[in-house]
GUZADO-658234 format. One record per residue (C-alpha): residue in one letter; y, z negated, x negated; residue number from 0. Coordinates in nm, 3 decimals. Each point is the difference from the previous one (the first is absolute). Layout:
BEGIN
<node><residu>A</residu><py>Y</py><pz>Z</pz><px>X</px><num>NUM</num></node>
...
This chain:
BEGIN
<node><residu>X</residu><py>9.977</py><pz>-10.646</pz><px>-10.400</px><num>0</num></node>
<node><residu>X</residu><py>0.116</py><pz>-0.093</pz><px>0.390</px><num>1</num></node>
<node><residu>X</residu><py>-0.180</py><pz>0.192</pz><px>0.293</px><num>2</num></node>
<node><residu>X</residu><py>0.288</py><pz>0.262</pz><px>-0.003</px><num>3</num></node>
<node><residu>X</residu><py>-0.046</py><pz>0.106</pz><px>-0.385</px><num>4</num></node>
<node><residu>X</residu><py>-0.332</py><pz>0.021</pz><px>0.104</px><num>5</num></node>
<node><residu>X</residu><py>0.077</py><pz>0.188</pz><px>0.309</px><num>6</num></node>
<node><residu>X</residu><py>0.262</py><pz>0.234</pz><px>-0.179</px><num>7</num></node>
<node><residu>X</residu><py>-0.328</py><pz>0.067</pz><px>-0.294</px><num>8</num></node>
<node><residu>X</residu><py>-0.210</py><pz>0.096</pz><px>0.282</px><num>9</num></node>
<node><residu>X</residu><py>0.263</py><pz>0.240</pz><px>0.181</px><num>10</num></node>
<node><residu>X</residu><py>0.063</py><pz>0.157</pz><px>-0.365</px><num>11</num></node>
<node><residu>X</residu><py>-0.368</py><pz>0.050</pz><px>-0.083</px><num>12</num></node>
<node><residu>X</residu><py>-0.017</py><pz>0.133</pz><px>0.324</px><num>13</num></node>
<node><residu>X</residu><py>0.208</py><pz>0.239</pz><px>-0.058</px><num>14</num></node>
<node><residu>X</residu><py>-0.008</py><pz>0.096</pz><px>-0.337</px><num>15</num></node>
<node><residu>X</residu><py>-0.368</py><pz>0.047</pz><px>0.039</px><num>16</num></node>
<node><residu>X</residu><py>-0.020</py><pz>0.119</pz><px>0.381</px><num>17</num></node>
<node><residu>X</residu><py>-0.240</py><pz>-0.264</pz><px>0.073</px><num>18</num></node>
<node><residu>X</residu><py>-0.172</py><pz>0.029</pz><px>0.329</px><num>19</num></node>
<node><residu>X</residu><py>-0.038</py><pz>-0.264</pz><px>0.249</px><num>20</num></node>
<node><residu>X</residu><py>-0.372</py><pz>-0.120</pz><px>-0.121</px><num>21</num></node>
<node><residu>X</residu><py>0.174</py><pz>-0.019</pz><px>-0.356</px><num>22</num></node>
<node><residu>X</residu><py>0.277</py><pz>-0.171</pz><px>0.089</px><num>23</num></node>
<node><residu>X</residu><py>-0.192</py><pz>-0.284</pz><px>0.192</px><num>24</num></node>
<node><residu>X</residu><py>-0.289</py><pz>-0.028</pz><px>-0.346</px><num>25</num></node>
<node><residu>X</residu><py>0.303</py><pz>0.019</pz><px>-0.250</px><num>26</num></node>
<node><residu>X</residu><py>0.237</py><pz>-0.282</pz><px>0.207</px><num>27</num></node>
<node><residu>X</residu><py>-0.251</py><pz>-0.300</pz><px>-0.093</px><num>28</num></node>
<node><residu>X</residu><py>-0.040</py><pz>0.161</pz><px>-0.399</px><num>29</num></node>
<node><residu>X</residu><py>0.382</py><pz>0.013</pz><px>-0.047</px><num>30</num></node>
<node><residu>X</residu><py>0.019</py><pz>-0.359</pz><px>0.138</px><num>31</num></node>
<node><residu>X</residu><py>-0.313</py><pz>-0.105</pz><px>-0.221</px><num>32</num></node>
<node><residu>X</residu><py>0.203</py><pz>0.117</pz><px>-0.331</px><num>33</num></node>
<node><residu>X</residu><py>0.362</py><pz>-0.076</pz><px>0.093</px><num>34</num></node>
<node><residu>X</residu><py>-0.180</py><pz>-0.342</pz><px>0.126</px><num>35</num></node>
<node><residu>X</residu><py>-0.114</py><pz>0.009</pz><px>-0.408</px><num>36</num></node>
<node><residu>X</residu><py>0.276</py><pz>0.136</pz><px>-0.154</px><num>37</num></node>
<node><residu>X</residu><py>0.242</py><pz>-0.336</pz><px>0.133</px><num>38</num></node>
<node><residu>X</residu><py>-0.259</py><pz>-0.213</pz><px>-0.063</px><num>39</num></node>
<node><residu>X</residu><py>0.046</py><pz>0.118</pz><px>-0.382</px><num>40</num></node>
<node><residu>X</residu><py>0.324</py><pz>0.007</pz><px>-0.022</px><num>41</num></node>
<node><residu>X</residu><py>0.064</py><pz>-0.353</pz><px>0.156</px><num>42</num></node>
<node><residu>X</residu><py>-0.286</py><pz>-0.098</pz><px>-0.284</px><num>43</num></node>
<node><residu>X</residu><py>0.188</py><pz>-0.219</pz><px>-0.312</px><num>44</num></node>
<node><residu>X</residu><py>-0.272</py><pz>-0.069</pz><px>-0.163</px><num>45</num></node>
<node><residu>X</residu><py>-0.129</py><pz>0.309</pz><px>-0.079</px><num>46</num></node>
<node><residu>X</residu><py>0.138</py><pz>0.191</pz><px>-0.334</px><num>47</num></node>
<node><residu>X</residu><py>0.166</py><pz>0.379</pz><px>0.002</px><num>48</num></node>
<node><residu>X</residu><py>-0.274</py><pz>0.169</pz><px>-0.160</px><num>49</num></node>
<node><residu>X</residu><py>-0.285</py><pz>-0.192</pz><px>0.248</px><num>50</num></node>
<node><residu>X</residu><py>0.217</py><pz>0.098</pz><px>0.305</px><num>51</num></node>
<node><residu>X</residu><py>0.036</py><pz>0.345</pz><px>-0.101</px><num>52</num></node>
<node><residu>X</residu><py>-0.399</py><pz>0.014</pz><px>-0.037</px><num>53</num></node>
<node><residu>X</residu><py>-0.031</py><pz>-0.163</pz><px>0.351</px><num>54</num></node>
<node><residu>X</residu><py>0.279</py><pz>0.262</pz><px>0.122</px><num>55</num></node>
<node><residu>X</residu><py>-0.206</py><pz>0.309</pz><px>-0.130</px><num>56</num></node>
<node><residu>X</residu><py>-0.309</py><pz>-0.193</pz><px>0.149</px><num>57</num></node>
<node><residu>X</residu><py>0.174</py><pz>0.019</pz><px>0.370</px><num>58</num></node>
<node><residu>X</residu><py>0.140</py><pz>0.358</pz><px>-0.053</px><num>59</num></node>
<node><residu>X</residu><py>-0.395</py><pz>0.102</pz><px>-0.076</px><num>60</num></node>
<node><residu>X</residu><py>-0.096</py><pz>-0.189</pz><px>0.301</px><num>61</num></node>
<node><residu>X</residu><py>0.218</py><pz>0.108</pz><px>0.210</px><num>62</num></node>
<node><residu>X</residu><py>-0.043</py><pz>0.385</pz><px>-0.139</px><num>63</num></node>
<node><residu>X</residu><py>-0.397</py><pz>-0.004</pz><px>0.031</px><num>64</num></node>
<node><residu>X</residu><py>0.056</py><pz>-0.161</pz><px>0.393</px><num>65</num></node>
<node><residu>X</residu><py>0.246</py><pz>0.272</pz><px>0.083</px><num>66</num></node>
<node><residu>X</residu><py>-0.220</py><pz>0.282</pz><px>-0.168</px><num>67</num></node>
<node><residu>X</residu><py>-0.243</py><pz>-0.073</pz><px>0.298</px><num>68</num></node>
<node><residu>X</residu><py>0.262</py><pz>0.025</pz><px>0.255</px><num>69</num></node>
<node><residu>X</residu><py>0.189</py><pz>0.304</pz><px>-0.131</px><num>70</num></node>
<node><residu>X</residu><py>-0.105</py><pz>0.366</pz><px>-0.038</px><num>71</num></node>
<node><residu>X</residu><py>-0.018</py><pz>0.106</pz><px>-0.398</px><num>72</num></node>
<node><residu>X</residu><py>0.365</py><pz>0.207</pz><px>0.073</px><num>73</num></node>
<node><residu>X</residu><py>0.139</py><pz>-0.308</pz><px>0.161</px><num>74</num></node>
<node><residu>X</residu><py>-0.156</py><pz>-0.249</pz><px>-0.288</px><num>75</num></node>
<node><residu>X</residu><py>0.170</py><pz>0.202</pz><px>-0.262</px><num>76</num></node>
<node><residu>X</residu><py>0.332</py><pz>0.044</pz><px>0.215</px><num>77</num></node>
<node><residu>X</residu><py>0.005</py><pz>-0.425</pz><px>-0.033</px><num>78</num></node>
<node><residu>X</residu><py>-0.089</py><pz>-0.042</pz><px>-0.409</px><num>79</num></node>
<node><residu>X</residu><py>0.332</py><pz>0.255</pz><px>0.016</px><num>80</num></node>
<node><residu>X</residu><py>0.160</py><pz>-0.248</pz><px>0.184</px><num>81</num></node>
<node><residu>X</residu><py>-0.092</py><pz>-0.282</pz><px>-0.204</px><num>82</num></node>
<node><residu>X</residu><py>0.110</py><pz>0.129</pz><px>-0.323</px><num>83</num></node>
<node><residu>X</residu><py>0.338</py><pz>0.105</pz><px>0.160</px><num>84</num></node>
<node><residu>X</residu><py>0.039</py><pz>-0.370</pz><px>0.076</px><num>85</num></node>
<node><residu>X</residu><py>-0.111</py><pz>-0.089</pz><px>-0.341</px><num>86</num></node>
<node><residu>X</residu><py>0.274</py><pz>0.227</pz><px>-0.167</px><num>87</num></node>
<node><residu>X</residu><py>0.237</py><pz>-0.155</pz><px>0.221</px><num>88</num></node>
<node><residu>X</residu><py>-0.085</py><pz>-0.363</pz><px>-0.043</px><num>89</num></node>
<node><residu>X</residu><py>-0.054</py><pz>0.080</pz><px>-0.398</px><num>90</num></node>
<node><residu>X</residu><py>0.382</py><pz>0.160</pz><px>0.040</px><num>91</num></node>
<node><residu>X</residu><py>-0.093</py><pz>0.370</pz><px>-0.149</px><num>92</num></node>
């Protein structure tokens, strides 16, 4: 993920979760830290479908128990709503 996926992630979390400015600036370097990850395991070869989807889950948990601290328990529950609308979409449901 470029600097303006990253950007565009930010502006939508933002929104979607009416992040304040303090949350904004802790979240920007965790959403980096994961999508930093997440092409780092997809540009992997080596590594087999079932390993990357256990290091996948691994950096969703990560990045879920970093955010927790960040977020209020409406707005952490407003993102895992989020996240499983992505998965639906990506899993084509």
């Amino acid at each position: 993920m470029g600097q303006a996926a990253e950007g565009l992630q930010m502006k939508e979390l933002t929104e979607k979760l009416q992040l304040n400015e303090k949350q904004q600036q802790a979240l920007t370097p965790v959403v980096a830290q994961r999508d930093k990850a997440l092409k780092a395991l997809k540009a992997d070869t080596s590594t087999g479908k079932l390993q990357k989807l256990r290091k996948l889950e691994a950096i969703q948990a990560n990045f879920k128990a970093s955010a927790s601290k960040v977020l209020t328990p409406e707005q952490s529950k407003k993102l895992e709503a989020l996240q499983a609308e992505r998965r639906q979409k990506l899993m084509g449901s």
